[in-house]
C-alpha positions as CSV (number, residue, x, y, z in Angstrom):
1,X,-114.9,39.0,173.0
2,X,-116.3,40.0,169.7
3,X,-116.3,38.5,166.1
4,X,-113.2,40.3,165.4
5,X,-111.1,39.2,168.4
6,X,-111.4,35.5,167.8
7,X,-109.4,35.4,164.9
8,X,-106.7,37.1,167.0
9,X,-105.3,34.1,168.4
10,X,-101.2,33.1,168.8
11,X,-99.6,31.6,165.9
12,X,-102.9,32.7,163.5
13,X,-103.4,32.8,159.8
14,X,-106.7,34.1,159.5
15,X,-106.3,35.7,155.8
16,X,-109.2,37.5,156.1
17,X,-110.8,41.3,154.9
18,X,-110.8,43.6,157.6
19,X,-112.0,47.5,156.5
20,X,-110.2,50.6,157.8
21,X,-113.4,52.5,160.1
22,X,-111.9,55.6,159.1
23,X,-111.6,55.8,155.3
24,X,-113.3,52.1,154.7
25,X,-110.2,51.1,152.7
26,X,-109.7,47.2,153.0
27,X,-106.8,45.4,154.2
28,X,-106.2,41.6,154.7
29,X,-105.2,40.4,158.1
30,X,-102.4,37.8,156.8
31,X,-100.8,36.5,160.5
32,X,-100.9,37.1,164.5
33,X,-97.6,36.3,166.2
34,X,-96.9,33.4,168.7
35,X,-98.6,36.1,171.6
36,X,-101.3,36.9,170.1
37,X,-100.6,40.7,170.9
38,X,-99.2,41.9,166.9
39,X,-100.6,40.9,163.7
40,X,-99.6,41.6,159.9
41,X,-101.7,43.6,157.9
42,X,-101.1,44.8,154.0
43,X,-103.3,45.5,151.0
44,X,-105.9,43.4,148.9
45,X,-104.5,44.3,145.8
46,X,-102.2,41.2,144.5
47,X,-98.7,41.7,144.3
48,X,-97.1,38.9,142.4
49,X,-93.6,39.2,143.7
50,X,-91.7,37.4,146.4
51,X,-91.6,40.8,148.1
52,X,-95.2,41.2,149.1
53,X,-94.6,41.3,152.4
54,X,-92.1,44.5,152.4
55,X,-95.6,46.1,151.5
56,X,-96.9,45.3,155.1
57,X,-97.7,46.6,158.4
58,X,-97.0,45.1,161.9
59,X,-100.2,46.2,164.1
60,X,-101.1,46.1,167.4
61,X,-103.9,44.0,168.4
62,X,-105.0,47.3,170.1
63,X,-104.7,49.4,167.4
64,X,-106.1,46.8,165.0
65,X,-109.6,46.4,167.3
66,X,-109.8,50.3,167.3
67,X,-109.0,51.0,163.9
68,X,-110.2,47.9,161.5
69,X,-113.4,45.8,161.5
70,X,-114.2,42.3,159.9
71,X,-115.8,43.5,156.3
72,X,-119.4,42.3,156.5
């Protein structure tokens, strides 16, 4: 298990900075679900609405591993 994988645990909240490995763009890693196989992903930027969420992405844990890294 690497560094990245233990915050990919059921019910998680890590809110941390993970970086896109293609184009480097950051992302924050908001929430896993209660299986610890899909996790919620959206920008950095702030968004000071009660509809931040709407801007978000439901990942694999697959693709996330493949795609994203933790930003060092």
């Amino acid at each position: 298990m690497n560094e990245f994988e233990k915050f990919l645990v059921p019910y998680g909240v890590p809110n941390i900075i993970i970086v896109n490995k293609v184009n480097n763009e950051e992302s924050v890693l908001y929430a896993v679900d209660s299986k610890g196989e899909n996790a919620l992903i959206g920008s950095v930027q702030m968004k000071n609405t009660k509809d931040w969420f709407k801007d978000c992405e439901l990942v694999t844990k697959k693709m996330l591993l493949e795609k994203f890294r933790l930003r060092m």
